[in-house]
C-alpha positions in Angstrom: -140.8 -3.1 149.3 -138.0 -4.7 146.9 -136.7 -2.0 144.6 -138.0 -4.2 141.8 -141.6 -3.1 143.2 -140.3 0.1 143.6 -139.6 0.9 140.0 -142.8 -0.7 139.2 -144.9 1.4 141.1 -143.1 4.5 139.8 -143.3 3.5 135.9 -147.1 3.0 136.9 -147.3 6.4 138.5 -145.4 8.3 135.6 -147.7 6.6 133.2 -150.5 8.1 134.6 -149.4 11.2 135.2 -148.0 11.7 131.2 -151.7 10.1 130.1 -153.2 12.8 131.7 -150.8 15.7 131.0 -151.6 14.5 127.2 -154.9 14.7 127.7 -154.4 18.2 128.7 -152.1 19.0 126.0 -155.3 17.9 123.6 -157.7 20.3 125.5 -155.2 23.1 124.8 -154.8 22.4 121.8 -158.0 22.7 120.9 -158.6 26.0 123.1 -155.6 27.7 121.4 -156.9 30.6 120.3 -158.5 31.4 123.6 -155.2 30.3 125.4 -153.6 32.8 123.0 -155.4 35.7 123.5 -155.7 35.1 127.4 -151.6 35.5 127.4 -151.5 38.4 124.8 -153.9 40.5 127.0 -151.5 42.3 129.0 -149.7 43.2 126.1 -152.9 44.0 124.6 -153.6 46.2 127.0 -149.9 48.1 126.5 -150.5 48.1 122.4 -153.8 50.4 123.2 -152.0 52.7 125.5 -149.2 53.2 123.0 -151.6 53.7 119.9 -153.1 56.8 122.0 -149.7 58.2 121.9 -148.6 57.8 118.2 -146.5 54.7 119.0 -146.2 51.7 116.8 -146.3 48.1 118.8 -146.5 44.4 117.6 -146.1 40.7 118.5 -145.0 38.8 115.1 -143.6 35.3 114.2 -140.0 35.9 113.2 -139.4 31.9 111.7 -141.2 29.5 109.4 -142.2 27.0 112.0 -142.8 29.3 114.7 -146.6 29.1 115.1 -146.7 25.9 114.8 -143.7 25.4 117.6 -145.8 28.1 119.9 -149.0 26.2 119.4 -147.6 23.4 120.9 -145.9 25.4 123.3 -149.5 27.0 124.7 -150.6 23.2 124.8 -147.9 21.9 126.9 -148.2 24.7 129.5 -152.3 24.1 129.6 -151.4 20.2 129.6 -149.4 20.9 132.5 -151.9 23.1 134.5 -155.0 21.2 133.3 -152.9 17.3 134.6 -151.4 19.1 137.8 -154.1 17.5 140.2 -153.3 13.9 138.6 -150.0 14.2 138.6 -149.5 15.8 142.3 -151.4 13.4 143.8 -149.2 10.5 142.0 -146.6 11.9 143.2 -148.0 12.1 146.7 -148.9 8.3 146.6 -145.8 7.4 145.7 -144.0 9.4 148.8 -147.0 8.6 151.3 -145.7 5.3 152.2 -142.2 6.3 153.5 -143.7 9.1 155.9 -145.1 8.8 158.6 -148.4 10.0 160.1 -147.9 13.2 161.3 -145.6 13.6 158.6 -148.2 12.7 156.1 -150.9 15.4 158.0 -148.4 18.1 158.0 -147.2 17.5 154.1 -150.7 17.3 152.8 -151.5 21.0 155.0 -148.7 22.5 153.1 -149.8 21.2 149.9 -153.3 22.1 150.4 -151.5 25.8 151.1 -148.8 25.8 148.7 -151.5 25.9 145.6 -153.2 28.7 146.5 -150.1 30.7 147.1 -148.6 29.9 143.9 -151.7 30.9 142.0 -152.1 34.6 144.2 -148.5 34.8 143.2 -149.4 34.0 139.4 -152.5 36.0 139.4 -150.3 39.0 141.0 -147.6 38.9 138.1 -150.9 39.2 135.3 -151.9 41.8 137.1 -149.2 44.2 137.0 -147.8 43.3 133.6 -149.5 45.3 131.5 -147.7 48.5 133.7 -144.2 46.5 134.0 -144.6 46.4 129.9 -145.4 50.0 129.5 -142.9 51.3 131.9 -140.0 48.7 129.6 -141.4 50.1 126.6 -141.6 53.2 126.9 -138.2 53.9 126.5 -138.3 53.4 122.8 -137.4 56.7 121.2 -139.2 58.3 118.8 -140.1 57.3 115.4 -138.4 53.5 116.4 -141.5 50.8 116.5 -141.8 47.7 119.0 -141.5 44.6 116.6 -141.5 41.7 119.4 -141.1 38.1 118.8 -143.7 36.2 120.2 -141.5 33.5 121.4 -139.8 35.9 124.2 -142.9 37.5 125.1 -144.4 33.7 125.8 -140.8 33.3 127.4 -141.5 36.6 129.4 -144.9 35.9 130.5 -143.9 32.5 131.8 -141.3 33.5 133.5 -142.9 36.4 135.6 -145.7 34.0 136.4 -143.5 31.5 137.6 -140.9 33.4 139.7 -143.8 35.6 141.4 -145.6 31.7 142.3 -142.2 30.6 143.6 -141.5 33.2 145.2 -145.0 33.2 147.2 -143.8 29.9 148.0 -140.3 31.0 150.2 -142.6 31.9 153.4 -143.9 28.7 153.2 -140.8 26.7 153.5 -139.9 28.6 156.3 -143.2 27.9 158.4 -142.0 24.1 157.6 -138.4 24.6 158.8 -139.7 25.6 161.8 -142.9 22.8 162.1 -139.6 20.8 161.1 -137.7 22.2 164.5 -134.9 23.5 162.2 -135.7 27.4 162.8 -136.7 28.9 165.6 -139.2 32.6 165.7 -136.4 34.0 167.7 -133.9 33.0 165.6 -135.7 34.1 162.3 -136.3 37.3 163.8 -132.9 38.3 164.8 -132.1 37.5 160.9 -135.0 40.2 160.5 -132.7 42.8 158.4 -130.9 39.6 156.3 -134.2 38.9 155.4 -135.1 42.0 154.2 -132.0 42.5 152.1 -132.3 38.7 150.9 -136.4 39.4 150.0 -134.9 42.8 147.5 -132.6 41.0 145.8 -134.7 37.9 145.1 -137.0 40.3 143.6 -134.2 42.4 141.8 -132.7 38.9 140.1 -136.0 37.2 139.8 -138.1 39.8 137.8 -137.3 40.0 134.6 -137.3 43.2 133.7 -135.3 44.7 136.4 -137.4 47.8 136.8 -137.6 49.3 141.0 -141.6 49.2 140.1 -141.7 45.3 139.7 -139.3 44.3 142.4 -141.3 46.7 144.5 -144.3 44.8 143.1 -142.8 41.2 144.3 -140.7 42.1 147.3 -143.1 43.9 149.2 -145.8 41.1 149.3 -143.3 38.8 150.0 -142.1 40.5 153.2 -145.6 40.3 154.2 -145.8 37.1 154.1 -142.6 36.8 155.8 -144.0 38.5 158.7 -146.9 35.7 158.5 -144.7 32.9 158.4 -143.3 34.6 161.3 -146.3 34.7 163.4 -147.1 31.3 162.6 -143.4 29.8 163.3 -144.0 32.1 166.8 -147.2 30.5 167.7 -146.0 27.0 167.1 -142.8 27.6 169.1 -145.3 28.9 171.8 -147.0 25.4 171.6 -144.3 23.2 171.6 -143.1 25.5 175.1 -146.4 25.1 176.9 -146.3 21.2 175.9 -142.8 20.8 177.4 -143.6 22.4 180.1 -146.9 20.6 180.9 -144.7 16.9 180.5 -142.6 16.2 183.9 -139.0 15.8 182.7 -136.7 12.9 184.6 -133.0 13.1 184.6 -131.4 9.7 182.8 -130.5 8.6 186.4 -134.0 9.6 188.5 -136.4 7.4 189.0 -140.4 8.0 188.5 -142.3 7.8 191.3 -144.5 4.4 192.1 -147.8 4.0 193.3 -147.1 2.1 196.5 -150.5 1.5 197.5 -151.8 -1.6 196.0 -155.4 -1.7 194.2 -158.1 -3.1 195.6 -159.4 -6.8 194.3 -162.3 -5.8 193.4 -161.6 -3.1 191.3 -160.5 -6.0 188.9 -162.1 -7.3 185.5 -164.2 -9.7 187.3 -164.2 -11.6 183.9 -161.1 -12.2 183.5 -160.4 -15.8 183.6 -157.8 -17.0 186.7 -154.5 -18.7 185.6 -154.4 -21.9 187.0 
């Protein structure tokens, strides 16, 4: 395909793919307050906590324009998530033609299993951050109140959603270095205790609140799903040595053996027509 064609295809597929991250934007727009109050929840859940115990906590605007500007914020994140099977599968049809088939097979499989990793991850990270909030605030002293904007708590909630569904994700590449032939089980287990030490502080930089109870939170699912990619890079690399060793292997100078014995004419298509 001329790059001409190329380009073509590509403004086509981006076109599509903003249409229907717009339309999304206009859903979330309209679902705002229910968007809102979905995010808030875990902090929600930290306010009634602290009101038990005499403590004072808040989200407030701290600017003019700031509820508009995190209205629209909300929106774009919902576009996103609401447009993400238009836009993934664009950008699938626009790679599909320069793989090939198995490679086609193997990158649908791990997209198939890349979305429901990054959503466990997601789901994880709202789960525990309602205890990751109260453990960060409650060191505020005594007679001090919790004034937070809500533009870093959106930036905080993002965030932890974000790096615990990427970081579900990091197994997952490794199954594909191996399906890849890049990394070996044996290999990746003598790495075991790099591994370890690489999974702790992932969690310690990715979290961001630093705390040992949320990288515990992230690093210890992560290295079991470590041990799973492991398993599954094991299994293939018993595969691929029971296929080798199934194939007879000729040295670059050996001939393969011939069938000497010539077949019998009648075992012929009888209706194939003779050359004259």
């Amino acid at each position: 395909m001329p790059l001409s064609d190329h380009l073509r295809e590509l403004r086509s597929r981006l076109s599509k793919s903003l249409l229907a991250i717009f339309l999304g934007m206009i859903v979330g727009w309209m679902y705002y307050d229910e968007l809102f109050n979905l995010i808030r929840a875990p902090f929600d859940a930290v306010v009634a906590e602290a009101e038990a115990s005499g403590r004072d906590m808040t989200l407030a605007f701290t600017g003019v324009a700031d509820p508009f500007v995190m209205q629209l914020k909300v929106a774009g994140v919902a576009g996103l998530l609401l447009a993400s099977p238009v836009w993934l599968y664009q950008l699938w049809r626009f790679l599909v033609p320069g793989l090939k088939g198995n490679e086609r097979r193997w990158g649908l499989a791990f997209a198939a299993v890349a979305t429901p990793l990054f959503l466990a991850g997601a789901y994880l990270a709202y789960t525990v951050m309602p205890l990751g909030l109260e453990i960060l605030l409650g060191f505020t002293p005594e007679k001090v109140e919790n004034i937070i904007s809500v533009d870093k708590y959106l930036s905080f909630f993002l965030r932890m959603m974000v790096v615990f569904g990427i970081g579900f994700l990091l197994p997952l590449f490794v199954v594909a270095l191996n399906f890849a032939g890049v990394l070996s089980a044996a290999r990746l287990r003598s790495w075991w205790r790099w591994i370890v030490m690489g999974v702790v502080v992932f969690a310690a930089v990715a979290t961001p609140t630093g705390d040992p109870f949320n990288l515990a939170v992230l690093a210890l699912p992560l290295l079991a799903l470590m041990g799973l990619a492991w398993m599954v890079a094991w299994l293939n690399d018993r595969r691929r040595a029971r296929k080798a060793s199934s194939e007879p292997e000729w040295d670059d100078d050996e001939t393969s053996p011939l069938d000497e014995e010539p077949s019998p004419i009648g075992d012929q298509d009888e209706t194939a027509p003779l050359s004259e």
